[in-house]
N, CA, C and O atoms as a MOPAC input file, in Angstrom:
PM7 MOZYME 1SCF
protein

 N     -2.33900 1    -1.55300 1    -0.31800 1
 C     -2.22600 1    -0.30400 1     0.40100 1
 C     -1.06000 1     0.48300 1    -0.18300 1
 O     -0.05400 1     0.03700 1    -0.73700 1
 N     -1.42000 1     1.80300 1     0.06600 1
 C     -0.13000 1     2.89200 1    -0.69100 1
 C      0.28500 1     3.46000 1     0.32600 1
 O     -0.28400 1     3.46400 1     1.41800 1
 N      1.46700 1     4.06800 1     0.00800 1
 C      1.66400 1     5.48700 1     0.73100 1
 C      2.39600 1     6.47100 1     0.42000 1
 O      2.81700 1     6.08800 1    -0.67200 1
 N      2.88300 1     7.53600 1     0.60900 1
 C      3.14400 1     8.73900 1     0.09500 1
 C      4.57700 1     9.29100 1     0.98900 1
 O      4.70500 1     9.56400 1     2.18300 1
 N      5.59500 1     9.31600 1    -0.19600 1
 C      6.47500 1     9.57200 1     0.03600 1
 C      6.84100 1    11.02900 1     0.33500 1
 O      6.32600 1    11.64600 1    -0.59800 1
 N      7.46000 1    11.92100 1     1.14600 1
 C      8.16700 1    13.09500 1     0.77000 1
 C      9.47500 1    13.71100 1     1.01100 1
 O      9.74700 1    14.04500 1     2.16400 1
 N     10.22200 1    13.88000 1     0.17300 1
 C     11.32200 1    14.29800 1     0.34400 1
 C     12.21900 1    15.28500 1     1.22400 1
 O     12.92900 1    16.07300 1     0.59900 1
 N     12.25300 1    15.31600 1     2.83700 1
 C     12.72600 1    16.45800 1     3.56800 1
 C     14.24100 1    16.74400 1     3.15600 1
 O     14.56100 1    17.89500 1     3.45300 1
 N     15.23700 1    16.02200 1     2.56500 1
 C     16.51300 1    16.26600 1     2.46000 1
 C     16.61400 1    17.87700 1     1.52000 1
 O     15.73300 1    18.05600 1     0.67900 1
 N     17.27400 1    18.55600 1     1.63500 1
 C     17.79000 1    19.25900 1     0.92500 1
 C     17.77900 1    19.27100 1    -0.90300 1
 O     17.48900 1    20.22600 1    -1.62400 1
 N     18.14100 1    18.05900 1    -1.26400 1
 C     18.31100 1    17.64000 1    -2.68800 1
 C     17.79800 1    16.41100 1    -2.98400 1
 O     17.57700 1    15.43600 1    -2.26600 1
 N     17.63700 1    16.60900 1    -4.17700 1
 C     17.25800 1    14.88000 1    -4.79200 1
 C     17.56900 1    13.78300 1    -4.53000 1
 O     18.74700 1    13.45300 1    -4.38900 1
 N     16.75400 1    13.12600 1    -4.43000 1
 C     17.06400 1    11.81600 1    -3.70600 1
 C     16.28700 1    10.86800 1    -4.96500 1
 O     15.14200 1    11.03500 1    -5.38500 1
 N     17.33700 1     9.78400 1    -5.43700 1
 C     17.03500 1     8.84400 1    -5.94100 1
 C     17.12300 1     7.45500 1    -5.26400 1
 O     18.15100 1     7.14700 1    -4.66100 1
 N     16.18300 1     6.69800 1    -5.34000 1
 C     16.49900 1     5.54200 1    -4.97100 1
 C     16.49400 1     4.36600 1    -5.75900 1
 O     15.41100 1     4.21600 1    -6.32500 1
 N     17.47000 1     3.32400 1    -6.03700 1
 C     17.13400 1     2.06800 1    -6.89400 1
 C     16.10100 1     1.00200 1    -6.04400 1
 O     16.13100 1     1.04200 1    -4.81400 1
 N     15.28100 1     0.14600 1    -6.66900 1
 C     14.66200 1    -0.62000 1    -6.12400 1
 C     14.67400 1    -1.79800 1    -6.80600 1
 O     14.12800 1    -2.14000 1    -7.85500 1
 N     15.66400 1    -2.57800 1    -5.74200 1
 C     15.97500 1    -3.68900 1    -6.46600 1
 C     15.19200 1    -4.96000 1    -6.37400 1
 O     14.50100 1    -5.24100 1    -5.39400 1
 N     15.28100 1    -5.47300 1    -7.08800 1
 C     14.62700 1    -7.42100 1    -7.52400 1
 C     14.07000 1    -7.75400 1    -6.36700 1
 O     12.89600 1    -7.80700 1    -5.99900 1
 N     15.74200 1    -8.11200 1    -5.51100 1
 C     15.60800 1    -9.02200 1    -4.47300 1
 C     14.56600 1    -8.46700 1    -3.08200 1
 O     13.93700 1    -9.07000 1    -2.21300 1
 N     14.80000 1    -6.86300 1    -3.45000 1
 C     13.64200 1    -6.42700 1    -1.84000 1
 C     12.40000 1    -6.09100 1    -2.40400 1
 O     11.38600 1    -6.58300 1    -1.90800 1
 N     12.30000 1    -5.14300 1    -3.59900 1
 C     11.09300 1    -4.60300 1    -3.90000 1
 C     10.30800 1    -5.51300 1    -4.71600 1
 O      9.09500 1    -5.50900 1    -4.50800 1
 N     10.86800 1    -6.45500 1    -5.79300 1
 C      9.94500 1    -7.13300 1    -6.65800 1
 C      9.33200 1    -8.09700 1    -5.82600 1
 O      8.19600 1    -8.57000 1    -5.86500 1
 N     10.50000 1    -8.35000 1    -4.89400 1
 C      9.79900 1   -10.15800 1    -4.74600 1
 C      8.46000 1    -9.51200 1    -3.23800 1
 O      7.55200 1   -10.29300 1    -2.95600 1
 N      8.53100 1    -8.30700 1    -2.56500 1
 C      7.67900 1    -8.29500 1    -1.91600 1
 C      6.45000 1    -7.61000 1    -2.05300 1
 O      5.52100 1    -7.52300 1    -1.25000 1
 N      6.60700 1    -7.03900 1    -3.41900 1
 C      5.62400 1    -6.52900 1    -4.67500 1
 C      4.40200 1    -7.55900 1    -5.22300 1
 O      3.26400 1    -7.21700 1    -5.54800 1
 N      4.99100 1    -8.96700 1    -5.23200 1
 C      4.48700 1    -9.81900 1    -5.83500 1
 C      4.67200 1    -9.93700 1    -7.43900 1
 O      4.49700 1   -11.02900 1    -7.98000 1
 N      4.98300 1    -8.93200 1    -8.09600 1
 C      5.63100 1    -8.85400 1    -9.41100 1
 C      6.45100 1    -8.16300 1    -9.68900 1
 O      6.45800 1    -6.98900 1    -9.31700 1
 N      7.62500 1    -8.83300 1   -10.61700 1
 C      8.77500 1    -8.02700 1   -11.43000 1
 C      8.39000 1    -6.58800 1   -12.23800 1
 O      7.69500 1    -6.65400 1   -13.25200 1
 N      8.85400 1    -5.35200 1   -11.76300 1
 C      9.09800 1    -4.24200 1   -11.83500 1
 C     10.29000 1    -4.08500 1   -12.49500 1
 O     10.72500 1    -2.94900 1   -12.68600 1
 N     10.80700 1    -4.93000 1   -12.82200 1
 C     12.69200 1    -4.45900 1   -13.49400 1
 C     12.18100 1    -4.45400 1   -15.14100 1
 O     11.04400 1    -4.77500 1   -15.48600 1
 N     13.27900 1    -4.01600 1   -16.08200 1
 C     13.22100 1    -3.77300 1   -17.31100 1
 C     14.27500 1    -4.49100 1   -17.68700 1
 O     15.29500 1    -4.87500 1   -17.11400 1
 N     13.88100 1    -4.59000 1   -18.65200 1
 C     14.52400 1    -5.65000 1   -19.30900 1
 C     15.52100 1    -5.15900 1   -20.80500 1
 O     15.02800 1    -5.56000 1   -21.85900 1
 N     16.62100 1    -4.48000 1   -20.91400 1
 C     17.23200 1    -3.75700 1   -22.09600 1
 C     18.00600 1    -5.22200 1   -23.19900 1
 O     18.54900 1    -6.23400 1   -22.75600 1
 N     17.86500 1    -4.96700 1   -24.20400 1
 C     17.86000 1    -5.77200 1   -25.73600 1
 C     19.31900 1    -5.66600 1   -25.72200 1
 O     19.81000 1    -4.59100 1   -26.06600 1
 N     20.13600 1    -6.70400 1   -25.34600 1
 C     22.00400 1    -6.17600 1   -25.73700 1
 C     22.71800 1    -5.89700 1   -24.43400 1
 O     23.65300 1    -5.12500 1   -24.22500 1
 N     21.89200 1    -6.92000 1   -23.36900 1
 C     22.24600 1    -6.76100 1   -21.37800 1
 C     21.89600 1    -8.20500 1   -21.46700 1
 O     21.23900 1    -8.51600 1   -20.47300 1
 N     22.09400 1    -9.25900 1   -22.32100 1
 C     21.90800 1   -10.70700 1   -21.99800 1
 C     20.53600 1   -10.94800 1   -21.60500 1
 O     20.30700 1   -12.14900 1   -21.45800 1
 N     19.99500 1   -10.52900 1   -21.48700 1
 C     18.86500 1   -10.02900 1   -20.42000 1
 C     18.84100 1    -9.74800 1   -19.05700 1
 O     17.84500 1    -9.86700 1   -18.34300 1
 N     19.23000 1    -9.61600 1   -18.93100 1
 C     19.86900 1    -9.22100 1   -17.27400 1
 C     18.40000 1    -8.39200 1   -16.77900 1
 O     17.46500 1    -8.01100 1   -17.48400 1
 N     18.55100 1    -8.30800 1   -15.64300 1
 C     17.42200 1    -7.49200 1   -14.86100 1
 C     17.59600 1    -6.24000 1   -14.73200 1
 O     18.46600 1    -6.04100 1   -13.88400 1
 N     17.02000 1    -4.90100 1   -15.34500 1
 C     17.65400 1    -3.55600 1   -14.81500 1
 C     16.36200 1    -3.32800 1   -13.56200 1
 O     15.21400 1    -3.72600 1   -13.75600 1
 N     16.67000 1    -2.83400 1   -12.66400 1
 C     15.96100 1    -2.27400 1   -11.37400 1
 C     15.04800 1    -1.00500 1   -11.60900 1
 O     15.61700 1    -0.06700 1   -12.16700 1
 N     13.78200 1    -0.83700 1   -11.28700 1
 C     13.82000 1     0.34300 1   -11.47500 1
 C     14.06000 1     1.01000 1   -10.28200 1
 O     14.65000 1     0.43000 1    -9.37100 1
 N     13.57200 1     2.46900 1   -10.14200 1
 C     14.12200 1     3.43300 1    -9.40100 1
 C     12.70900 1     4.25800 1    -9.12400 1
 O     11.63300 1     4.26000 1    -9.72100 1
 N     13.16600 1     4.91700 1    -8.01700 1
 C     12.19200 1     6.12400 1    -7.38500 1
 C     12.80300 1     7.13300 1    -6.99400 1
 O     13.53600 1     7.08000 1    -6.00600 1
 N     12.55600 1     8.59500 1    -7.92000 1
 C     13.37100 1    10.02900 1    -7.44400 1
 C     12.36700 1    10.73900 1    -7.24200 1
 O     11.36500 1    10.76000 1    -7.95600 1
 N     12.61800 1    11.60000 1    -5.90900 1
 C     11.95500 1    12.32500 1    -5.15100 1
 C     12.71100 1    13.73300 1    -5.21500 1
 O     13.86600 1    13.78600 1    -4.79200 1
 N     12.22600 1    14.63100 1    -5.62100 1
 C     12.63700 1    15.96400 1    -5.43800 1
 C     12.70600 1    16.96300 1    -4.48000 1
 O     11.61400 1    16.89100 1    -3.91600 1
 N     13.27800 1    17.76100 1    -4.01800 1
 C     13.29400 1    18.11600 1    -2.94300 1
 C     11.84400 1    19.32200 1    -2.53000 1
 O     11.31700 1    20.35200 1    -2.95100 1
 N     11.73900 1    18.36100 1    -1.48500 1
 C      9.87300 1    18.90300 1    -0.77000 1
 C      9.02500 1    18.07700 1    -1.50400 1
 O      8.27200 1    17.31300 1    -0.89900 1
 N      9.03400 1    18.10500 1    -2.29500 1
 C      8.04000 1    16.66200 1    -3.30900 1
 C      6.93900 1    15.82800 1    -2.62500 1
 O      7.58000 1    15.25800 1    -1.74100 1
 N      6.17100 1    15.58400 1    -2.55700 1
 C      5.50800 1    14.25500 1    -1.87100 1
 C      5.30700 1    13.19700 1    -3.18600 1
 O      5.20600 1    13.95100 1    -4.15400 1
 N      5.24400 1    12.35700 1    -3.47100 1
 C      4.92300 1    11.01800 1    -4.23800 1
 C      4.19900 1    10.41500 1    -3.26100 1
 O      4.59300 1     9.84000 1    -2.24700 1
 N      2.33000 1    10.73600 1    -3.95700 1
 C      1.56000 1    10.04600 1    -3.54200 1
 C      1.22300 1     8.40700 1    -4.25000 1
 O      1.58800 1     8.22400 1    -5.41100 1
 N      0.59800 1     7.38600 1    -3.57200 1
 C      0.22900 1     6.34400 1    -4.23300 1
 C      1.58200 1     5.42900 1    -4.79300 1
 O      1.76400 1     4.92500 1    -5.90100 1
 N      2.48800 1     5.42500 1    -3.51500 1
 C      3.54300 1     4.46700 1    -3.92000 1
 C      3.66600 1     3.12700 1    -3.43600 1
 O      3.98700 1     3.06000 1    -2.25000 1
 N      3.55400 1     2.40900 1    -3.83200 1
 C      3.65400 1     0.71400 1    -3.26700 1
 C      3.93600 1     0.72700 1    -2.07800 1
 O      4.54000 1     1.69600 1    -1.61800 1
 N      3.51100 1    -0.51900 1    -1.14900 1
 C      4.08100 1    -0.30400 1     0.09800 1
 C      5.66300 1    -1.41800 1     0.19600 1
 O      6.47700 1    -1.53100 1     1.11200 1
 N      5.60200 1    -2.05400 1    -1.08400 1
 C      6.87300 1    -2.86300 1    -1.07400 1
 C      8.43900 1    -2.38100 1    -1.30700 1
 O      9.54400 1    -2.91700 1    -1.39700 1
 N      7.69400 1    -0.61200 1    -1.36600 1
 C      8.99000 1     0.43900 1    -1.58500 1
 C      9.57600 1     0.43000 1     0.20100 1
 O     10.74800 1     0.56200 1     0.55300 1
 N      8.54800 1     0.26400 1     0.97700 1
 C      9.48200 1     0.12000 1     2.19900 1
 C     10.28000 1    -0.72300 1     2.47400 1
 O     11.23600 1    -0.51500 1     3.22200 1
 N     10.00500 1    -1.92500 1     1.86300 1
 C     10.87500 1    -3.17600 1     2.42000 1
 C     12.66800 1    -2.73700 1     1.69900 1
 O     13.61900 1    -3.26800 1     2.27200 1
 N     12.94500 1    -1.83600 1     0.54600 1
 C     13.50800 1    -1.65100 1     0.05400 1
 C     14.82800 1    -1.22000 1     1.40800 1
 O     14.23700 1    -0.63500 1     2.31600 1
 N     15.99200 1    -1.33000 1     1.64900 1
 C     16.44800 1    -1.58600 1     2.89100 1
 C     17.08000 1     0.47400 1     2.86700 1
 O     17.03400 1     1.27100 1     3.80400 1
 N     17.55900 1     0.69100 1     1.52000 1
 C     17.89800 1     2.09000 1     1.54000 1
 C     17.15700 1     3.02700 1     1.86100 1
 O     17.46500 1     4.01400 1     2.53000 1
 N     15.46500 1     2.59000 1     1.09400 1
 C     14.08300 1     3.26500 1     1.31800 1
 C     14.27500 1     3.69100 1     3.01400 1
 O     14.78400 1     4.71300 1     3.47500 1
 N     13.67900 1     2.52500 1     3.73600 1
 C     13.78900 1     2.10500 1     5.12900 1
 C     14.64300 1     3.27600 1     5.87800 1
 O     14.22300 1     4.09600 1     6.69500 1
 N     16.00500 1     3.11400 1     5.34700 1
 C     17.09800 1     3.68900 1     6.18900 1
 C     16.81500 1     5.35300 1     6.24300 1
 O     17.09400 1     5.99800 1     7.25400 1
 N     16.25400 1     5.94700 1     5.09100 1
 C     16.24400 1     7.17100 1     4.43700 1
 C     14.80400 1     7.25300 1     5.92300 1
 O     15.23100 1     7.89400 1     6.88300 1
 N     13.97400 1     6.94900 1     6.04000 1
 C     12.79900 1     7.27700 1     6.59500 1
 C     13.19500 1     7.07100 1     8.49900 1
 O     12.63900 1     7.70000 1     9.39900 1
 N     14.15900 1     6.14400 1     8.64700 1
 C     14.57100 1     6.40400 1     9.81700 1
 C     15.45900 1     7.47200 1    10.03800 1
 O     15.41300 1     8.10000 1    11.09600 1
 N     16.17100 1     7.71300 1     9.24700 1
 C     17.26900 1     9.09500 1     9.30200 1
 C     16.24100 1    10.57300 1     9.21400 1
 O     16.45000 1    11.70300 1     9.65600 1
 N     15.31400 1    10.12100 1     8.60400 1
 C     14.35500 1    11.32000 1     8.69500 1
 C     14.44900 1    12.44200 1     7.68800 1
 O     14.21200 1    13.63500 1     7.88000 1
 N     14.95000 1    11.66500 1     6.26000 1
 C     15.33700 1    12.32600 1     4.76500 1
 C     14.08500 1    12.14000 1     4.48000 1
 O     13.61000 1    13.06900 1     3.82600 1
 N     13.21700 1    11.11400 1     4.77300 1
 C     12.31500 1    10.83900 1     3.75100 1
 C     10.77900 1    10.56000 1     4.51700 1
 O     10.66700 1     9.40500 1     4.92800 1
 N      9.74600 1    11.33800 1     4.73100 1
 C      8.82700 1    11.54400 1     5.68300 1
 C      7.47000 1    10.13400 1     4.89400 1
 O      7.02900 1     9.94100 1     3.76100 1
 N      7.29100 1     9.57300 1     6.02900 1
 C      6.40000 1     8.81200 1     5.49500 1
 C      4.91600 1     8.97800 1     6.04700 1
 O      4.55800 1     9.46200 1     7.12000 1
 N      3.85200 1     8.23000 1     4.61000 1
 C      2.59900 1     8.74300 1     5.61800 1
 C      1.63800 1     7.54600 1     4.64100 1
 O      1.52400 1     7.41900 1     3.42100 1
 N      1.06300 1     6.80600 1     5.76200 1
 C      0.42700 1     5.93700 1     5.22400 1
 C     -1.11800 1     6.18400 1     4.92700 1
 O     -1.93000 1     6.62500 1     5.74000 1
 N     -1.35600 1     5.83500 1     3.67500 1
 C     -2.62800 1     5.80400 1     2.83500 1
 C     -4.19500 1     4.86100 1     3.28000 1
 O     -4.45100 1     3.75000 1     2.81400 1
 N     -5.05000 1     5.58400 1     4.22100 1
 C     -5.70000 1     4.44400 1     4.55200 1
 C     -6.32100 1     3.63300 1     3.38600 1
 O     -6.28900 1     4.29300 1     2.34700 1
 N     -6.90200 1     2.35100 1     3.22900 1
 C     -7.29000 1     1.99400 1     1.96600 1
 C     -8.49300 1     1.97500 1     1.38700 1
 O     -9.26100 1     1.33400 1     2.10500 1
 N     -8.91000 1     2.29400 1     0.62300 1
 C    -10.41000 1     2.99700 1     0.16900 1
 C    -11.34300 1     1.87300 1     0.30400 1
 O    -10.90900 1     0.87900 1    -0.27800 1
 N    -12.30800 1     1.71700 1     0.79000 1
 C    -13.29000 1     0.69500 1     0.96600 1
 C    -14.11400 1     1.02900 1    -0.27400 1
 O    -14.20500 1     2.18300 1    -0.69200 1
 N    -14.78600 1    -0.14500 1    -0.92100 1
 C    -15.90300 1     0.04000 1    -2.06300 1
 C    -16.93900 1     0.61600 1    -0.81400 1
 O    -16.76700 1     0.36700 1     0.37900 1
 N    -17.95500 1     1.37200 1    -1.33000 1
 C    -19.03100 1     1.70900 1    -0.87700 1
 C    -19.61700 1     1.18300 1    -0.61600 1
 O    -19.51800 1     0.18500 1    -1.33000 1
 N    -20.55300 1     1.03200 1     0.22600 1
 C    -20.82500 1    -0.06700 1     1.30800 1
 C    -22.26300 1    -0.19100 1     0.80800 1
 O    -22.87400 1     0.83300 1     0.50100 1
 N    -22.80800 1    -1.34100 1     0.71500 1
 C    -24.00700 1    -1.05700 1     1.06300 1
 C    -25.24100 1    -1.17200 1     1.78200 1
 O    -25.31500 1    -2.32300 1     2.21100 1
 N    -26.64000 1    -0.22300 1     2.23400 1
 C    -27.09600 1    -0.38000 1     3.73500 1
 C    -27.09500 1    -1.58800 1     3.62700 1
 O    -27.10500 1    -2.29800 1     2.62200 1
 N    -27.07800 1    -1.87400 1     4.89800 1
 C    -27.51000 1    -3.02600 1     5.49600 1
 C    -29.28000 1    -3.48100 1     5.46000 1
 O    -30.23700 1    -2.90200 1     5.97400 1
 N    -29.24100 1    -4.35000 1     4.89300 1
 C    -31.16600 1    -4.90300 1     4.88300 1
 C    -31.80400 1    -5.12500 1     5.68900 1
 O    -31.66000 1    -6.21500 1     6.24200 1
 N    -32.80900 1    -4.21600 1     6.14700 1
 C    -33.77100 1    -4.35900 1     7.06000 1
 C    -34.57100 1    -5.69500 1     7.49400 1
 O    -35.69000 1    -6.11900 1     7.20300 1
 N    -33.83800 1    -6.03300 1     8.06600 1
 C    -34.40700 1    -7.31100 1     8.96800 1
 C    -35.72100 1    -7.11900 1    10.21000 1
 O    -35.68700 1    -6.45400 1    11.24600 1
 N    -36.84500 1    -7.97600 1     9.64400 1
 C    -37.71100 1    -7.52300 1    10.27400 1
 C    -37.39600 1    -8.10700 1    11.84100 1
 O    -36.58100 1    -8.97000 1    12.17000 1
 N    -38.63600 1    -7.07400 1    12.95800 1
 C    -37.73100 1    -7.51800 1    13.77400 1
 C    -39.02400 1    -7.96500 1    14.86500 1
 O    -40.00300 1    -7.24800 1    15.07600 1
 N    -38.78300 1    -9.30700 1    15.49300 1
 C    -39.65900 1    -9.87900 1    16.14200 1
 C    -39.45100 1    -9.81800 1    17.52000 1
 O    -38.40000 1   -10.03300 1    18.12500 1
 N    -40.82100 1    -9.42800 1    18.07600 1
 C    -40.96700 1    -9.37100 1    19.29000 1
 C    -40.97900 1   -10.56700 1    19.85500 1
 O    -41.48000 1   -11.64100 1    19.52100 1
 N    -39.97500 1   -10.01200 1    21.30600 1
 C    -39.99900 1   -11.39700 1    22.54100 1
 C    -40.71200 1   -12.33300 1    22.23800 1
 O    -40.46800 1   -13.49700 1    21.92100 1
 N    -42.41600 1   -11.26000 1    22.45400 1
 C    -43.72400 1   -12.47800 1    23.19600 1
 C    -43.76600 1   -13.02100 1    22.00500 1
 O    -43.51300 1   -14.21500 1    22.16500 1
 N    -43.99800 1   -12.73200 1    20.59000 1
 C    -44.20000 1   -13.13500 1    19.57700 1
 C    -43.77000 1   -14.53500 1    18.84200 1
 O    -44.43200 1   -15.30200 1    18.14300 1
 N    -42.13900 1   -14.57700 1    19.35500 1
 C    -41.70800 1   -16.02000 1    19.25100 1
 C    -41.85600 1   -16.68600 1    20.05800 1
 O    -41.45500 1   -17.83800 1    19.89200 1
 N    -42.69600 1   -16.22000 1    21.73700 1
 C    -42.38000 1   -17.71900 1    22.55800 1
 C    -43.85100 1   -18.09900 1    22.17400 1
 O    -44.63800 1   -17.25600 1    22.60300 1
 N    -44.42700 1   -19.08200 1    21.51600 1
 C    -45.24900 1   -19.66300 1    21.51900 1
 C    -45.91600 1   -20.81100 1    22.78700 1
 O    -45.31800 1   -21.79300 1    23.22700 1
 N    -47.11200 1   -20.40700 1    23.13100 1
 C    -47.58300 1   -21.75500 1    24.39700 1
 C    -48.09500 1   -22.96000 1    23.39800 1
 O    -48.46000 1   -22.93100 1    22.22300 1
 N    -47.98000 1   -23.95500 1    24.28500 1
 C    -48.50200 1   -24.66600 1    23.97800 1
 C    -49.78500 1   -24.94900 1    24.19300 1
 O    -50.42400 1   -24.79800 1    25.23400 1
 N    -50.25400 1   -25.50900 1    22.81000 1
 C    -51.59700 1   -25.80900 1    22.56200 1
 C    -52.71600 1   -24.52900 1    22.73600 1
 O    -53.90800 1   -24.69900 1    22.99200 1
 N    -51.90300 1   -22.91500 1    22.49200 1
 C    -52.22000 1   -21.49100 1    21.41400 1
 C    -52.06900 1   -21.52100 1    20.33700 1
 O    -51.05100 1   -21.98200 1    19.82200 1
 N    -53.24600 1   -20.93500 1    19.56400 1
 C    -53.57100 1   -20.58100 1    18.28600 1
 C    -52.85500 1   -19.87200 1    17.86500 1
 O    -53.00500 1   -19.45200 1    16.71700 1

């Protein structure tokens, strides 16, 4: 499931999204990895511009605790994405038997 961020604050709003809240409740590592940082983990980030919406954003950006705080303070308007169902398909006509038809008597043809 997604949802769509938008920016009510005044100015830009960046947020880091780190390892410990966003990856691990992501289910996968999102950090980058720079050549000459030991390897160290860099975080990535989410910037929102002011009025902006960012549709189709993870929902593991909420668990993010700054994310969170920003949407209770009411900087950052949230709106959840219902989730697209594959197209369905009809349902198969099941023939359909009458009452009398299944109670059979006994010793009727």
């Amino acid at each position: 499931m997604s949802v769509t961020l938008t920016n009510a604050l005044g100015r830009l709003v960046t947020f880091l999204l780190p390892h410990e809240s966003y990856c691990v409740a992501r289910g996968e590592c999102a950090c980058g990895v720079q050549p000459g940082r030991g390897g160290r983990r860099l975080p990535s980030s989410l910037t929102l511009a002011t009025g902006v919406s960012l549709e189709d954003v993870p929902e593991a950006t909420l668990c993010v605790p700054a994310v969170a705080a920003a949407i209770r303070r009411g900087e950052v308007a949230l709106k959840r994405q219902a989730p697209t169902a594959p197209p369905s398909s009809p349902p198969s006509a099941a023939p359909e038997v009458s009452a009398r038809a299944s109670r059979k008597k006994r010793g009727a043809s």
